[in-house]
C-alpha positions, 0 to 999 in steps of 0.5 A, a space after each residue: 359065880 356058879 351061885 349067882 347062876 343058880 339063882 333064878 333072881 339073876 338069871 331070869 332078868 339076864 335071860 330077859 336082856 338078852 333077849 330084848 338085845 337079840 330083837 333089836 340087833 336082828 330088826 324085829 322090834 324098835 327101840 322106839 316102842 321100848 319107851 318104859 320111863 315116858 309111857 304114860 306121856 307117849 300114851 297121850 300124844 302121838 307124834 307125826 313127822 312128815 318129810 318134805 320129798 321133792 316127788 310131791 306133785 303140784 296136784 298133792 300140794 294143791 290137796 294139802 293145802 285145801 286140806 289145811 284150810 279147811 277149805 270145803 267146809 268154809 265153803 259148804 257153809 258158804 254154800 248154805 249162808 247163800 240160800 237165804 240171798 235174794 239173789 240166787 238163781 232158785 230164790 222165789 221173789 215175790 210178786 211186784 206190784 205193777 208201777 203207777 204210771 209217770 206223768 211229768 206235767 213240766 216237760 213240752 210235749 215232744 214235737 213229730 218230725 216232719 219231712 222238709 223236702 218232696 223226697 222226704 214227703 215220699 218216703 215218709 208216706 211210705 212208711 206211714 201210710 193208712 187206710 179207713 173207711 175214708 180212704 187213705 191218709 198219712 199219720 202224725 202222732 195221732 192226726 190222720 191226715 189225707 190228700 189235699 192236706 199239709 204235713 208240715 211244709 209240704 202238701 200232699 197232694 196224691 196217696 195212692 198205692 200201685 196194684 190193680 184197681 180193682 181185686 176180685 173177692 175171692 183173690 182178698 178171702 185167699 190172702 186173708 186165709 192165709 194170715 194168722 190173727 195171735 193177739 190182739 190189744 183193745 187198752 192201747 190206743 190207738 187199738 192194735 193187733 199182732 199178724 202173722 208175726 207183725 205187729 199192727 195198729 188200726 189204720 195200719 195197711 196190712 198188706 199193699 197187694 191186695 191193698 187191706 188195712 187193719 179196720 177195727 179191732 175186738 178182744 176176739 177179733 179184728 176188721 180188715 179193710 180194702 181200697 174199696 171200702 169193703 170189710 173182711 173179719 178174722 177171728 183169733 187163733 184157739 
C-alpha cells in the first residue's frame, strides 16, 4: 500500500477525484458541466427549458406570443406589400379624364311643377321671381314669364315686390358696395354668378330692399339691375 502511495500514477488522478467530489459537495461547479463522454454532441446543441409559472401576466403572454409568430415581421412586409396599392392614403393617382357627357335621347323631357292652387301661385312666385330689363317675371325652366301670363292653370295677374317705389342712387351705390362678387360662370346656362356667399343666376333678384336683380354676367364682372331699369356693375374681387 505505502508503494502505491508513492506512486505519482495513483496518486495524482485520486488526488484529481478528490478534488472534483469536494466541488460538487460545497455547490462550486455542477455536474452538468462535468459532461465528458457527450461533449462533442453538447457542443452542438443547447437545451433551454422553460418552466411555466402562474406569476406570468396576460401582457407577457400576449409578447410571446406575438413573438412566436413572427408577428411584426409579417406585418412589416405587410406594411410594405401595401405601398404598391392604389388605394392607400399616399399613392398618387393619375389625373382622370374628364367624363363625356350622357345624353339619354329615349327619356321624356321631365315636366315642371306647376302650381295648382292661387296659394301655391303666391308662393311659387316667391320663390322664383326675376327681373330684367322688361321688368319682372316668373321662371319655368327656362321660360320667363310675366304679369298677365299663365303658369300652368293660373294666371298671374300682378308681380310686384313690397319696398319703396322709388330708391335714391346713393342708398343702391351703399348696398352695392357692400356685396362681394367671387365667381362667376360664363359656360352655364343660363349665366351665373356666386354673391357674398349666394349663388346666383342671371335674372335671379339679388336683393328685394333695394329691388336689384343680376343683369348680365362677364368673366371679370357682373351687371345689376334695379325696378327702374337702371344698371350698377361690380367687378370680381383680386
Amino acid at each position: 500500500m505505502r508503494k502505491l502511495l508513492n506512486e505519482p500514477r495513483v496518486v495524482v488522478p485520486l488526488a484529481l477525484l478528490t478534488l472534483l467530489w469536494v466541488l460538487v459537495s460545497y455547490g462550486v461547479i455542477s455536474p452538468m458541466k462535468l459532461d465528458f463522454f457527450k461533449s462533442e454532441r453538447s457542443a452542438s446543441k443547447q437545451f433551454f427549458v422553460k418552466r411555466n409559472t402562474a406569476a406570468a401576466s396576460a401582457a407577457d403572454r400576449a409578447v410571446e406570443s406575438l413573438i412566436k409568430g413572427q408577428w411584426l415581421p409579417r406585418r412589416w412586409q405587410s406594411y410594405s406589400a401595401l405601398q404598391g396599392e392604389p388605394f392607400v392614403a399616399n399613392h398618387v393617382f393619375k389625373e382622370v379624364e374628364e367624363l363625356a357627357p350622357i345624353v339619354n335621347t329615349g327619356a321624356e323631357p321631365e315636366s315642371l311643377p306647376t302650381p295648382k292652387t292661387a296659394e301655391e301661385l303666391s308662393i311659387y312666385i316667391v320663390e322664383n321671381l326675376g327681373l330684367d330689363e322688361a321688368g319682372f317675371f316668373v321662371r319655368l325652366g327656362s321660360r320667363k314669364i310675366r304679369a298677365g301670363e299663365m303658369l300652368g292653370s293660373q294666371l298671374i295677374s300682378q308681380i310686384s315686390v313690397p319696398g319703396p317705389r322709388v330708391v335714391t342712387a346713393d342708398s343702391i351705390q351703399l348696398f352695392i358696395s357692400q356685396l362681394r362678387l367671387e365667381a362667376t360662370s360664363t359656360q352655364s346656362s343660363p349665366k351665373s354668378a356666386q354673391i357674398s356667399d349666394s349663388y346666383y343666376l342671371e335674372g335671379d333678384l339679388v336683393s328685394r330692399s333695394p329691388v336689384l336683380a343680376l343683369y348680365r354676367v362677364f368673366a371679370e364682372d357682373v351687371e345689376l339691375i334695379d325696378r327702374e331699369g337702371r344698371v350698377w356693375p361690380i367687378r370680381l374681387l383680386d
